[in-house]
N, C-alpha and C positions, 0 to 999 in steps of 0.2 A: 732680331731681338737682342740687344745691348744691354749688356749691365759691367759698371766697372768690378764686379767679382765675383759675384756671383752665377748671374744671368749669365751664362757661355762667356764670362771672359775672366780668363785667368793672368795672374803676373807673377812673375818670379824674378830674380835680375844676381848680378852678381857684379853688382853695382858699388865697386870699393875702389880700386885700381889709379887712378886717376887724382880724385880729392883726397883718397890715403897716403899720395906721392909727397903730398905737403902738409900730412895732418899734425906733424911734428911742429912743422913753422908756424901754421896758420890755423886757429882753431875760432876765427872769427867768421859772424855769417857772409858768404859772398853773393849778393843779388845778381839776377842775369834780365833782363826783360825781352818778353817775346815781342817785336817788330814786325807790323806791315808798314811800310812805308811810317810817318810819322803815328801811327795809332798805334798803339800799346794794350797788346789781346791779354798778355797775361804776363804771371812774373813766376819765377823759379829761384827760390834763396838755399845754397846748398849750405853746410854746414858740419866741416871734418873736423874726425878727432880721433885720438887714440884709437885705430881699429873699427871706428863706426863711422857711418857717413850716413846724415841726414839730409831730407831735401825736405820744401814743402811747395806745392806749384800751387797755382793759382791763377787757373782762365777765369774770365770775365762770364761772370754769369753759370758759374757750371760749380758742382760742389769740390773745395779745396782738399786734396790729398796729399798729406805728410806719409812719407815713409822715411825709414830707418831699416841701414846695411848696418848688418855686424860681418865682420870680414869672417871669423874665423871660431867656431865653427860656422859654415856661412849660413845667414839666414835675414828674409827681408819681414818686415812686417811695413805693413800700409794700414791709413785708417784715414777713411772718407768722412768730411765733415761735411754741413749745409753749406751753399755759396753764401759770404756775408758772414755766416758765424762768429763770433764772438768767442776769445782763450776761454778755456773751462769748459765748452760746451760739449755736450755729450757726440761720437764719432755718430756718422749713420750707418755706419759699415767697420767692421774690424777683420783684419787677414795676415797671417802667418806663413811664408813658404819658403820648403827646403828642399832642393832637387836632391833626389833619391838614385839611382843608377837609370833608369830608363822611364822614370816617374817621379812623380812632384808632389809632394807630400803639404796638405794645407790646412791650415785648421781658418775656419770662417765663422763669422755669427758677432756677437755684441760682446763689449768687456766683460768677463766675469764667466762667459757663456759662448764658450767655443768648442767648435764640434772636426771633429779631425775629419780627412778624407784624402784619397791617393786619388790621384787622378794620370793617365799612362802621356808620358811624355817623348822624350830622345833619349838617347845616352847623349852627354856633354849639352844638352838645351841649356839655353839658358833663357828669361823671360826679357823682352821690351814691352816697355813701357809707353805704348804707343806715341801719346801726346806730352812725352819729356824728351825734347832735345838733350839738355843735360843728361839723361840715363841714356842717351843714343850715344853721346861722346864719352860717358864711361866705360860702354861698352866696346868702342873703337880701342879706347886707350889700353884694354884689357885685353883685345886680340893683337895691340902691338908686343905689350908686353909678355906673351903665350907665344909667342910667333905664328898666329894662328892668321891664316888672310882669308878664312873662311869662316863662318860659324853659325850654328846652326839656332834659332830664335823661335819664340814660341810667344805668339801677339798676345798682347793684353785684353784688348778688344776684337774679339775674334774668336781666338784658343787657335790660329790657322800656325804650322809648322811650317816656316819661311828659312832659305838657307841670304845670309849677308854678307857681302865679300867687304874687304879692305884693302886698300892701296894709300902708300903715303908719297908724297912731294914736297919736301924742303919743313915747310913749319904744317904743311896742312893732312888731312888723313880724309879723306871720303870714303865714306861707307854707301853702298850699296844694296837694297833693298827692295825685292816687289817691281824692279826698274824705277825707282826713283833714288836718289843720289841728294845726302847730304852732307857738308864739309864742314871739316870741326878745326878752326882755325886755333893753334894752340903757340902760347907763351908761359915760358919760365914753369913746363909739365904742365900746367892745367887750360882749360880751354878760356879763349878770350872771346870769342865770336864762335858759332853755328852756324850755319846758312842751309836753307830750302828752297834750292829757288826754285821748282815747278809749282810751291806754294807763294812762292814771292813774300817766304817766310825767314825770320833770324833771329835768333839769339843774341846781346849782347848784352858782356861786363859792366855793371852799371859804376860811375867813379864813386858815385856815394852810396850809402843804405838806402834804400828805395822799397817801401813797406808793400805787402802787397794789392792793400788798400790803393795803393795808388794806381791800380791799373785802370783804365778809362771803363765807366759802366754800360750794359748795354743799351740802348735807348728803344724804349717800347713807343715814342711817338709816330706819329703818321709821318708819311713823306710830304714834303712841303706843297705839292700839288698833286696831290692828293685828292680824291672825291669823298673822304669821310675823317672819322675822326677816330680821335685814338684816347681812350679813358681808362687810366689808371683807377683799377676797382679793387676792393677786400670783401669776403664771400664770407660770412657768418657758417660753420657748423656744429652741429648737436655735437660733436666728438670735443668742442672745448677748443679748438684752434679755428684759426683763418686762410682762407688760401689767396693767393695774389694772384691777380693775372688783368690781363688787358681787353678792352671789349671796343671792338671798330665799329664803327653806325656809320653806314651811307649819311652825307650831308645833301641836303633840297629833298628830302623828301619828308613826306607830312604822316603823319599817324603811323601807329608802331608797324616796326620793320620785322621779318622773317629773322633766324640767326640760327648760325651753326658752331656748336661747343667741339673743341680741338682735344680728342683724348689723347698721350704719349704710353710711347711702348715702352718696354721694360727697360726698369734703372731709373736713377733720379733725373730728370727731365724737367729745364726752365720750361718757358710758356711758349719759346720759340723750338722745343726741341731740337736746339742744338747737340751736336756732339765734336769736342775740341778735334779730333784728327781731321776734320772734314773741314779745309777754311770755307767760309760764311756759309756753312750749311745751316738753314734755316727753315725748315720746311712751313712750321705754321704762320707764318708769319708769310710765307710764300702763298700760303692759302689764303691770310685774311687779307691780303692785298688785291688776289684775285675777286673774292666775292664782294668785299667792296666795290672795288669798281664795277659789280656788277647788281650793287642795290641789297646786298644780304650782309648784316652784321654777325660779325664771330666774336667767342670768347673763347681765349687762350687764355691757361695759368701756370703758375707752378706747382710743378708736383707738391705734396706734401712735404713737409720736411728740406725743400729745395728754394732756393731764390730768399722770396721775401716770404713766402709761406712759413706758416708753424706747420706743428705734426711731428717736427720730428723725432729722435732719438725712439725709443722703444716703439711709439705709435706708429712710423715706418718702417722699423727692422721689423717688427713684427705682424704686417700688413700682407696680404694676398689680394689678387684681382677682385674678389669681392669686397676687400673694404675700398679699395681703389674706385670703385662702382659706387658706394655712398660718399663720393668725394665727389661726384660727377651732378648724382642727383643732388645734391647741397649746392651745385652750380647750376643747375636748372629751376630749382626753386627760388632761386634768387632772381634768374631770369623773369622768372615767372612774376616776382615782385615789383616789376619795372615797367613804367606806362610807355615807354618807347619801345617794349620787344612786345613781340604779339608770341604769348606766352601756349597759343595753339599751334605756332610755325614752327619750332624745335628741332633741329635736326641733329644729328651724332657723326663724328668721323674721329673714326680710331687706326692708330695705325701700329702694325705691329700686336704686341699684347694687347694695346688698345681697341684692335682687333676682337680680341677676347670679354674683352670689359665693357664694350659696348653695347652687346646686346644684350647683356645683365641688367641694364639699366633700361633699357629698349625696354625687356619682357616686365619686367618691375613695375614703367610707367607707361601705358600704352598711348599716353598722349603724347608720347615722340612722334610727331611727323616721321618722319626719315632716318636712315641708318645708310653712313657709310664706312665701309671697310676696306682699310688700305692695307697691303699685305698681311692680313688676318690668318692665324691658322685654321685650319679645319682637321687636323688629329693631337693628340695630347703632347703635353709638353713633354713628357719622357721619350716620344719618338721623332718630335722635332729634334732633342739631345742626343739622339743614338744618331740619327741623319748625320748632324754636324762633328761628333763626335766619328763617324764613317769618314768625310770630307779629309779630317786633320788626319787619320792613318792612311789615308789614300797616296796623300800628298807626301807624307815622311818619308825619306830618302832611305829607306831600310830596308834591308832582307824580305821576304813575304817569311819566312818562317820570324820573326823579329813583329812585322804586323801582325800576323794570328794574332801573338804574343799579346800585341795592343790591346787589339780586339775582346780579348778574354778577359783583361782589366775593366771594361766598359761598366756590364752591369753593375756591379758590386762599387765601380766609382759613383753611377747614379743613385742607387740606395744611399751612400753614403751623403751625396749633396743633398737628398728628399728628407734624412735624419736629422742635418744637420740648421735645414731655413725653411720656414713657415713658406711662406713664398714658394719657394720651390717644392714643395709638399705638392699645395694646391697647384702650382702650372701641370706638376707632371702625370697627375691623376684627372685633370678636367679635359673631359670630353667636350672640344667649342657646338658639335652639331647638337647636341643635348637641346640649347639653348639655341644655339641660332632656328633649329625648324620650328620654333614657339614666336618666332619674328612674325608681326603682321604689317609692320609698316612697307612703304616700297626700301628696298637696300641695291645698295650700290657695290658693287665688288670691285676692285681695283689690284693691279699685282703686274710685277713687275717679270717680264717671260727669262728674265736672269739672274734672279733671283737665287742667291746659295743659302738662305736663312730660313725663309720659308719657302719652298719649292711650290714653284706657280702653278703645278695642278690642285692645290691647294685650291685654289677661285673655284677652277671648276665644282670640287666636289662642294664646295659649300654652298655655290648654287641649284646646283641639281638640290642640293637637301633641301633647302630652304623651297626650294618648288614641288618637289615631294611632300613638301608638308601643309600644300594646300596654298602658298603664298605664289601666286604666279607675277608679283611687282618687283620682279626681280633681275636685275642687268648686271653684267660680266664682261668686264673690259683688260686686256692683255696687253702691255706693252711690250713693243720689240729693244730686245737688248738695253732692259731697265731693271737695276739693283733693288736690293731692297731697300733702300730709300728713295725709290725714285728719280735717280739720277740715271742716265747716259753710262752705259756701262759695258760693254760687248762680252766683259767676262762675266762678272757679279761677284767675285771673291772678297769677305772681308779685308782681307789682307792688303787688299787693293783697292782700299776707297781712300787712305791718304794721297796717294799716287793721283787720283781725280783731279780735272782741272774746269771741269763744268760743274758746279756744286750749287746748280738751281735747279731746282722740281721741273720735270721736264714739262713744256705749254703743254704738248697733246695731255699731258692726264690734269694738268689744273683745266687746261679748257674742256675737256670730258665730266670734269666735278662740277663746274661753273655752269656748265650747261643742263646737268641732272638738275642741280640744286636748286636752278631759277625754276625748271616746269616744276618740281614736286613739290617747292617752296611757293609757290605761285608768284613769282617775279618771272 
């Protein structure tokens, strides 16, 4: 369960050092563009001056994040926009943070409406910024400058306590990471080039201003041989906005087809459920490739508030799983309006939160065919946070009198996040088996057996419930040494899914979906 701030991922950074070396000289924007080979993922324009340093990034397809370093006293603030947004436009997200001695002090929530909260961290942590090269080679620059060839980091996406080492050679500095290595090729103090190469990822100084508009967009078409097609659609709802997403249809086949609707887990999420650390992680788009070529049409969209969807600003800060749920059924009814979907073949796959969201919509409409759950919880979101909130003190390189210490911070940092976001109110008070043993359709369980986010006895217990409750259409499927994405993972550690070099949905669980979905779908 992923969210850039909220959802389990916190950022902090001390992100000055580097672009403040030349904030005297150079107080103009400098553009950097992220590199796979000739394609152009994303752009990072940084922006120093007296004492601050601004950046603003922009992956393709994912919502833009501007933050601003004030050196001193130090303190970051970030603020999440919609992908595409437009200046002016209202943040989807706004966050404040100031390391504390052994905790990280945050304020979270919407302009105007920000709610404080500690949350227990390291002495001397400081926060990465997962998917910012640029705030990875601030932070190099800042352990040269400290003499520091070690230091200890606290993941964005994650909240996982990770120690990073440094070494330099001539112009270049690689940092060290989770075993991944990346080098920050630097001229005249500031950095010229980045390199990732187990991502086959880099950075580079662009000569001219290069807007961030200009990064290549994602393309929701079909593959060129392909067995189906690929239609750009807009979803009417009662709420006064429209959601955007894409809907595959087997081609040669006659009179309407079965279809399965793609829910995203927690955080703002395009229609392919991307997340920028993970190169081409794709998952629905991995899925609606599979069931096409298997005769079953999918609709993927974007979240609210994200991509080309409206919703945003207030309508998604102030959004919980259940209004996420009448975002679903406003995609089902629409299905339901279309003489090429057979509007009785329906099926659900949520993954993650989506997990949770799906069978709200399930029990709501019972003419859902089918439900599937891809690493879904099955106990409340406050003990999913205590688990992973367990995880991050385990890992910290600290005294065990120093962990108690952690430990003892916990509760009272949850209350604190529950006061502070609607959203999180509702995940950490909702019991999923409530709703899921009111499931009558067949459901499918899926979960990944290395899983560190939601731990994989999780399936089990959600099926027992679910057949405890009288529904016996119910299959529980385990993968060996597979993340909570789905990927190939022998560990399953946030901290270590940029490090990933296989970053497609493993066959065995799409062929395991593929294959539920055509008997219960009747294909």
């Amino acid at each position: 369960m992923m969210q850039w701030m909220v959802r389990c991922a916190l950022a902090c950074v001390t992100a000055h050092a580097a672009v403040a070396h030349t904030a005297e000289a150079q107080s103009t924007p400098v553009t950097f563009l992220y590199l796979r080979g000739a394609d152009t993922l994303a752009t990072e324009v940084i922006t120093p001056g007296d004492g601050i340093v601004k950046g603003v990034l922009s992956y393709r397809g994912q919502p833009r994040v501007e933050w601003e370093q004030v050196r001193t006293p130090l303190r970051l603030t970030l603020e999440a926009y919609a992908a595409g947004s437009p200046a002016g436009s209202a943040p989807l997200q706004v966050a404040s943070f100031v390391p504390r001695g052994d905790s990280m002090a945050i304020e979270i929530g919407a302009r105007g409406a920000m709610r404080p909260q500690v949350i227990p961290a390291r002495a001397g942590a400081v926060t990465l910024i997962n998917n910012s090269l640029l705030h990875s080679a601030l932070l190099a620059q800042l352990a040269r400058e400290t003499g520091r060839a070690t230091m200890p980091l606290l993941l964005a996406q994650g909240g996982q306590l990770v120690d990073a080492t440094f070494s330099r050679a001539g112009d270049t500095t690689t940092m060290t990471l989770a075993g991944m290595s990346l080098h920050i090729v630097w001229a005249d103090g500031v950095p010229s080039e980045v390199r990732v190469p187990a991502q086959n990822l880099r950075a580079v100084r662009s000569a001219g201003s290069v807007p961030p508009a200009m990064a290549k967009p994602v393309s929701y078409d079909a593959p060129a041989d392909a067995p189906y097609t690929a239609e750009q659609v807009s979803i009417d709802t009662p709420r006064g906005y429209t959601l955007a997403g894409t809907l595959t249809r087997p081609t040669g086949v006659t009179g309407p087809v079965p279809v399965l609707v793609t829910i995203s887990g927690s955080g703002p999420q395009d229609r392919d459920s991307r997340i920028p650390i993970v190169q081409d992680y794709a998952p629905f788009r991995d899925i609606a490739d599979t069931l096409g070529r298997r005769g079953i049409a999918v609709l993927r969209y974007d979240d609210r508030g994200v991509g080309q969807s409206g919703g945003g600003g207030a309508l998604r800060d102030t959004a919980t799983s259940a209004d996420f749920a009448d975002d679903v059924l406003s995609v089902v009814s629409y299905l339901r309006l279309r003489n090429d979907i057979d509007g009785g073949r329906i099926a659900l796959a949520g993954h993650s939160e989506g997990g949770l969201i799906a069978p709200i919509v399930a029990v709501k409409d019972p003419r859902i065919r089918a439900v599937v759950l891809m690493a879904g919880p099955a106990i409340s979101g406050r003990k999913v946070l205590e688990y992973q909130n367990e995880n991050g003190i385990r890992a910290a390189k600290v005294t065990d009198a120093q962990r108690d210490s952690l430990r003892r911070t916990v509760p009272a940092a949850l209350d604190s996040l529950a006061r502070a976001n609607r959203w999180m109110r509702y995940f950490m008070i909702t019991d999923p088996l409530v709703t899921a043993r009111q499931l009558r359709q067949p459901v499918l369980v899926l979960h990944g057996d290395t899983d560190m986010q939601v731990t994989p006895e999780q399936a089990d217990t959600l099926g027992a419930a679910i057949r405890r409750a009288g529904n016996r259409t119910v299959t529980v499927r385990r993968f060996p040494a597979t993340n909570h994405l789905f990927l190939t993972d022998s560990v399953g550690a946030p901290g270590g899914y940029a490090a990933l070099t296989n970053t497609k949905v493993r066959k065995d669980v799409l062929g395991t979906l593929a294959d539920w979905a055509a008997q219960v779908l009747g294909k």
